[in-house]
TORBA-695006 format. One line per field, with one value per residue: x, y, z of N, C-alpha, C in turn. Coordinates in Angstrom, 2 decimals, decimal comma. Each point is the difference from the previous one (the first is absolute). Layout:
TORBA-695006
neast	X ... $
nnorth	Y ... $
nup	Z ... $
caeast	X ... $
canorth	Y ... $
caup	Z ... $
ceast	X ... $
cnorth	Y ... $
cup	Z ... $
END
This chain:
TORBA-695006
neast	1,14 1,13 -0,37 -0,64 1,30 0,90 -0,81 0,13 1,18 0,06 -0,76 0,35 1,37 -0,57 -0,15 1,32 0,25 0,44 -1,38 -0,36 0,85 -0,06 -1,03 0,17 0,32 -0,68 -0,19 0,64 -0,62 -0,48 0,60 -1,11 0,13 -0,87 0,94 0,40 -1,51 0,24 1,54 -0,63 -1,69 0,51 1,02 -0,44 -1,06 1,10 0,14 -1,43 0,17 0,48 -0,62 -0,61 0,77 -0,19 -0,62 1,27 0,40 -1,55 0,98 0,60 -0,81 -0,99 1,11 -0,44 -1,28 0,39 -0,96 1,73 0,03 -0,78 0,83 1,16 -0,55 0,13 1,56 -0,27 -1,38 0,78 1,44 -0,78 -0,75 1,25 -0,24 -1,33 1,08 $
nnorth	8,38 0,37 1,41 0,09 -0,72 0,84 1,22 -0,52 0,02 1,31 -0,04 -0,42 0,33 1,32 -0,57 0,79 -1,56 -0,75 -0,51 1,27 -0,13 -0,67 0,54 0,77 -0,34 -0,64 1,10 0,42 -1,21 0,82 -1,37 0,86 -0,44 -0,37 -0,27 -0,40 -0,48 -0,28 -1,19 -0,45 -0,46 -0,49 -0,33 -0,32 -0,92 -0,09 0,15 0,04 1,10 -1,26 -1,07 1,08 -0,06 -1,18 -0,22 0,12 0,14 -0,07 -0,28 0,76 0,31 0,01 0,60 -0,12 0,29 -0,21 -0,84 -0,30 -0,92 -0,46 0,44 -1,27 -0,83 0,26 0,18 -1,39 -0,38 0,30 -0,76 -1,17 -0,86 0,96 -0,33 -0,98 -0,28 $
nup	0,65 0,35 0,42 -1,19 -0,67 0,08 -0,20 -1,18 0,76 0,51 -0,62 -0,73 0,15 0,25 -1,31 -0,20 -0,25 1,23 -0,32 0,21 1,23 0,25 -0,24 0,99 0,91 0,07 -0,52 0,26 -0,25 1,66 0,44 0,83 1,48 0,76 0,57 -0,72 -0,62 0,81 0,18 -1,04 0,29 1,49 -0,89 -1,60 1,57 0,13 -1,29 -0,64 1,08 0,51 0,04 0,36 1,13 -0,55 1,59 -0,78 0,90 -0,65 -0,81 0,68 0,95 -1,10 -0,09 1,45 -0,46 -1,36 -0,99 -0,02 -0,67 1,01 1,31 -0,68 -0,19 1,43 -0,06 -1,22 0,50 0,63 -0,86 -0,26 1,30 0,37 -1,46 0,70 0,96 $
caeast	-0,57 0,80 -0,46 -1,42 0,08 0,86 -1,32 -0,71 0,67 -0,86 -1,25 -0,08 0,29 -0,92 -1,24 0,71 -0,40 0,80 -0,51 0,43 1,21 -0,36 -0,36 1,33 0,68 -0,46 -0,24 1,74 0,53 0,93 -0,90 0,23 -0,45 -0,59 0,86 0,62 -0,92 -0,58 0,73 0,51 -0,79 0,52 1,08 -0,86 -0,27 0,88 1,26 -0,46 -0,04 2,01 0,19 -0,90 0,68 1,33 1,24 -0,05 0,74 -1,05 0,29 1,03 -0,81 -0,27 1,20 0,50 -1,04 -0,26 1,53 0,33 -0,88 -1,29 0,85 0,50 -1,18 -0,48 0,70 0,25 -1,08 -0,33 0,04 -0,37 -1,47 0,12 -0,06 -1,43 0,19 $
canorth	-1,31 -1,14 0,71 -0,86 -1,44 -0,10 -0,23 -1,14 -1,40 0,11 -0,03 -1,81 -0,43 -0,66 -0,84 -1,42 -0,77 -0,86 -0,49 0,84 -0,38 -1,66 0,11 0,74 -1,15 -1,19 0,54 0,15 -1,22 -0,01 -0,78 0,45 -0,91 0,94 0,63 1,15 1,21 0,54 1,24 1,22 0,47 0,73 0,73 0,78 0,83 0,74 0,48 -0,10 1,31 0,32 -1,12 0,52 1,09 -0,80 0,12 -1,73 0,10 -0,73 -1,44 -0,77 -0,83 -1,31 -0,67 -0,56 -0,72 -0,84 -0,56 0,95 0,28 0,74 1,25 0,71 0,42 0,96 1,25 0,11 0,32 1,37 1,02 0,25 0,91 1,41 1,10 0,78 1,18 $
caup	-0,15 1,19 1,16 -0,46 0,54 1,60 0,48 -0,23 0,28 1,80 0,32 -0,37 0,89 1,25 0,07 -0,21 0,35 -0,28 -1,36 -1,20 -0,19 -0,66 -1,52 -0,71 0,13 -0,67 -1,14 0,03 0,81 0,71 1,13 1,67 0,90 0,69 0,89 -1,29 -0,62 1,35 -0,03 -1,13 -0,04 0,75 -0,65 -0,91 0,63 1,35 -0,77 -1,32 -0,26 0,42 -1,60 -0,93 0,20 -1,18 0,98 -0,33 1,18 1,19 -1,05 0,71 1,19 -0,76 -0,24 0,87 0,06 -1,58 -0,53 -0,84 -1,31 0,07 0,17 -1,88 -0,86 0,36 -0,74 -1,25 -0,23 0,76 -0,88 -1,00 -0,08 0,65 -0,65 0,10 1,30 $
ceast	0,47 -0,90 -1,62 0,29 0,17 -2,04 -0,92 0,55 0,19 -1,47 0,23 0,65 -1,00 -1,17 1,05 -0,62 1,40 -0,42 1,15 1,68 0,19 -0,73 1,20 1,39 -0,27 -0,25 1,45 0,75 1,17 -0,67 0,65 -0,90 -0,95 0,78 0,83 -1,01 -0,35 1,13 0,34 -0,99 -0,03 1,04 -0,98 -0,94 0,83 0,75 -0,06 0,31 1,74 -0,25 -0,44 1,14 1,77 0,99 0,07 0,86 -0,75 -0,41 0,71 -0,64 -0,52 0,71 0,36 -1,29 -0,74 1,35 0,48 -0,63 -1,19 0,61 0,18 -2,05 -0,90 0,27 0,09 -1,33 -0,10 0,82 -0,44 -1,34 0,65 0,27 -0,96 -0,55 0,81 $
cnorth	-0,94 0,14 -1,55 -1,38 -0,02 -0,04 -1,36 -1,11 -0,01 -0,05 -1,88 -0,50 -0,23 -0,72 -1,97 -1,31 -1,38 -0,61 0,63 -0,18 -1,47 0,07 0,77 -0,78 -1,09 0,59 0,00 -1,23 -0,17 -0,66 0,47 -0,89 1,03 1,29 0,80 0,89 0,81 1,55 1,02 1,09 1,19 1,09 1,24 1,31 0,96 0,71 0,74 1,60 0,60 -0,37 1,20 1,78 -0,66 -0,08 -2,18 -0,61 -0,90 -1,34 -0,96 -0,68 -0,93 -1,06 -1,32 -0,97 -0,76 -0,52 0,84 -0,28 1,03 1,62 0,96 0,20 1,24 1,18 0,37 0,79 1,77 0,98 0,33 1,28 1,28 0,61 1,00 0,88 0,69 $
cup	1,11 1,18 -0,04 0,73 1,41 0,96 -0,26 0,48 1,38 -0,16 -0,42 1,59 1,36 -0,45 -0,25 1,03 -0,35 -1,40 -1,14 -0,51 -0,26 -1,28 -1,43 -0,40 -0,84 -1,45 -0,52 0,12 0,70 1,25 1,03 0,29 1,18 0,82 -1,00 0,14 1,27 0,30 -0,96 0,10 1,10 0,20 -0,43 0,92 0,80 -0,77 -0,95 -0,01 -0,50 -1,99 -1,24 -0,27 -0,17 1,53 -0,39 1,53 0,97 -0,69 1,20 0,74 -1,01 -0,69 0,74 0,23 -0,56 -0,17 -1,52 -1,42 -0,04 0,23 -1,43 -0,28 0,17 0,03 -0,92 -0,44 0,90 -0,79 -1,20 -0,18 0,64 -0,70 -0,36 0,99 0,41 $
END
């Protein structure tokens, strides 16, 4: 079943859209500003294969590029959802 998501969440990923992370976000009431959603979204694109194969090590470069609340939220939310991959 893991093998199913891990395919359905590379196929989402390349139709992803900055929208989609700001909607997400804003669903979660977590206020990113454009340049947040930009870099996370960018992150998400460049990483998403290391993110899906649990290498958590490529946290660090985003670390340095958000601010830390948003940082904690975004870990908090990656462990939560890796249990589906």
């Amino acid at each position: 079943m893991k093998i199913i998501y891990k395919e359905l969440i590379k196929k989402y990923i390349y139709l992803l859209q900055p929208q989609d992370i700001k909607n997400y976000a804003d669903s979660k009431k977590i206020d990113l500003n454009l340049e947040e959603v930009m870099i996370i979204y960018n992150f998400i694109k460049t990483y998403y294969n290391e993110l899906l194969e649990k290498n958590i090590e490529v946290f660090s470069m985003l670390e340095k590029q958000v601010r830390y609340d948003i940082y904690v939220k975004i870990i908090e939310l990656y462990n939560y959802y890796k249990k589906y991959i």
